[in-house]
N, C-alpha and C positions, 0 to 999 in steps of 0.2 A: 504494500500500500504506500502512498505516496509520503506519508508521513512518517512512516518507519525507515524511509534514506535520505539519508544527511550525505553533503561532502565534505570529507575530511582533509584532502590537503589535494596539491596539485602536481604532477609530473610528467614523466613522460614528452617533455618538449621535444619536437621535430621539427627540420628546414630544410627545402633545397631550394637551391637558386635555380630559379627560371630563366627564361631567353627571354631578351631585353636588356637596354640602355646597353650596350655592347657586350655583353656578356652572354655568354652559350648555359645552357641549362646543365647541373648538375646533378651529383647523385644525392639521396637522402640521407641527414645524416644526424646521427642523434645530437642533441644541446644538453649535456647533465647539468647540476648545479639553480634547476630552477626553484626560487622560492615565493617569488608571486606573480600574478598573471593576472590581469584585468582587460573584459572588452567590451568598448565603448560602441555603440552603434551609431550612424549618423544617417538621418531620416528627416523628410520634411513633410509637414503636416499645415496646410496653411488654411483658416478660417474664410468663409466666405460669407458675407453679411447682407440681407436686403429687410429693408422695411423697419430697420435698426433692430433687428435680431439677428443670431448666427443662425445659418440656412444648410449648411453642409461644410463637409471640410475636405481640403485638396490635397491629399496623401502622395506623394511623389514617390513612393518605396523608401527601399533602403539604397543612398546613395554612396556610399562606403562606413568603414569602420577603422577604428582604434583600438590598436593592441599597447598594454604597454609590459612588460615584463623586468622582474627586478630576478638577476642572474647570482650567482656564486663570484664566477669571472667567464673570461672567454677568451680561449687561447690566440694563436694566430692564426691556425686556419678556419675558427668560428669567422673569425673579423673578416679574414678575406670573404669569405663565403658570406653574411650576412652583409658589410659595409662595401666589400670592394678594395678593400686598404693595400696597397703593396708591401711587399718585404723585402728589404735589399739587406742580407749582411744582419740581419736577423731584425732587423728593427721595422717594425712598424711606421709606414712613412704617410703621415695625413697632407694632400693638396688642397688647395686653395677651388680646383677644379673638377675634384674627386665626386662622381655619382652612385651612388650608392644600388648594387642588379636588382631586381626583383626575386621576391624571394616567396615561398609557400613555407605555410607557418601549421601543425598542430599541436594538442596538449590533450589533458585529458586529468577528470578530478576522479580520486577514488573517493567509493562513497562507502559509510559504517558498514554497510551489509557485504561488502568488499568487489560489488560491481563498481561500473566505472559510466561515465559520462566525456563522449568523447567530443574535441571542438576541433574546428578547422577554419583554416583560413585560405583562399584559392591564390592570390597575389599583391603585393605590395609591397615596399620596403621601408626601413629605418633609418631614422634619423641615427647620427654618429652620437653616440656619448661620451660626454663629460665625466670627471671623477673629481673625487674627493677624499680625504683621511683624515686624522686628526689626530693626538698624542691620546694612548690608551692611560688611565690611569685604574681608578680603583674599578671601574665598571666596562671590564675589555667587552668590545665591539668590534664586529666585522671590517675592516678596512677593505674600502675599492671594491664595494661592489658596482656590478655594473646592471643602471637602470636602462633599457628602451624604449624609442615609443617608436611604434609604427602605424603609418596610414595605409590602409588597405581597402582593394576595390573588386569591380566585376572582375571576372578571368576575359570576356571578351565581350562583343559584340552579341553575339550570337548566344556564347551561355552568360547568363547574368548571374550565376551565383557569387556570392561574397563570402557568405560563409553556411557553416554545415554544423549543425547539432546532432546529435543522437546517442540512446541510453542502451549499453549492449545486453540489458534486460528485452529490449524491445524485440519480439518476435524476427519480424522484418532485417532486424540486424544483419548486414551480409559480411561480417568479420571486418577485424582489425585493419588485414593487409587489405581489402575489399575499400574500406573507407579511406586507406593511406594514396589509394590508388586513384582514388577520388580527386581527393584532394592536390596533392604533390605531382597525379601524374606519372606514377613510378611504382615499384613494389617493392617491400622490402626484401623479399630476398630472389635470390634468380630461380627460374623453374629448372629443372634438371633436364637434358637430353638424356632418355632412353638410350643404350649404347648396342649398337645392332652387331646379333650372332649370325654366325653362318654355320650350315651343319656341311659335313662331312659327308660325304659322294658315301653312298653303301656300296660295299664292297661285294 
């Protein structure tokens, strides 16, 4: 029943980078380290008024969304893959000019009864983050984590999705890789070739 599942916490983040802004579409690759995740929807909803009453209202859909997500950290090949950033010589090198690819975003909350709730996001990408520290004293805190936020929208023209909910209680559920496939565009793991025998002439 609806009231007996709660979510308990959030994981499971996933990205790849899509084609676009000059960049070629990658593989899927896990994000560890997530500890919060927030998504914002953006929709427009506009009043229509005659005879000085409100008369109906002009629903526009959903015209994208905001992700913002608070990480552990993010190595260098997150950065590249998520920002775009180059590495020369091991360093992280931010431009003045730098575009950040498009990218396909999921997560997923586990809930007390130990199902899950699964999100998705088809394309968009992030803004570069800033950081911060501070001297620990009596009450140590995490240093440098790294927050994002991203803006995200349809996949195309053609499909309009944004984003994608569903509870893997649901009947209907077509699996994990089934939704990642949805999503990302990709599967996570590779399907195997059959390896073909030949038999032996009888003698």
């Amino acid at each position: 029943m609806a009231d007996k599942k709660v979510a308990i916490t959030c994981e499971g983040f996933k990205a790849r980078r899509q084609e676009g802004n000059g960049f070629e579409a990658g593989e899927l690759q896990d994000v560890p380290g997530l500890q919060e995740i927030e998504l914002e929807l953006e929709q427009g909803n506009e009043p229509v008024y005659a005879d000085g009453v409100k008369k109906f209202s002009l629903f526009s859909g959903i015209t994208g969304a905001t992700l913002t997500t608070t990480l552990m950290e993010l190595s260098k090949a997150e950065r590249t893959m998520f920002l775009g950033v180059k590495v020369e010589n091991g360093m992280e090198i931010y431009t003045s000019d730098m575009v950040p690819p498009y990218v396909s975003a999921s997560w997923k909350y586990r809930c007390n009864d130990g199902s899950y709730i699964h999100y998705g996001l088809v394309r968009g990408n992030f803004n570069i983050p800033g950081t911060s520290g501070s001297t620990m004293e009596d009450s140590p805190e995490q240093q440098d984590q790294v927050e994002m936020e991203g803006s995200f929208m349809q996949r195309s023209s053609e499909d309009k999705t944004v984003y994608v909910r569903i509870h893997d209680g649901d009947p209907e559920f077509p699996g994990e890789d089934e939704f990642l496939k949805f999503i990302h565009g990709t599967v996570t793991t590779e399907p195997t070739t059959p390896t073909e025998t030949t038999e032996e002439p009888a003698a």
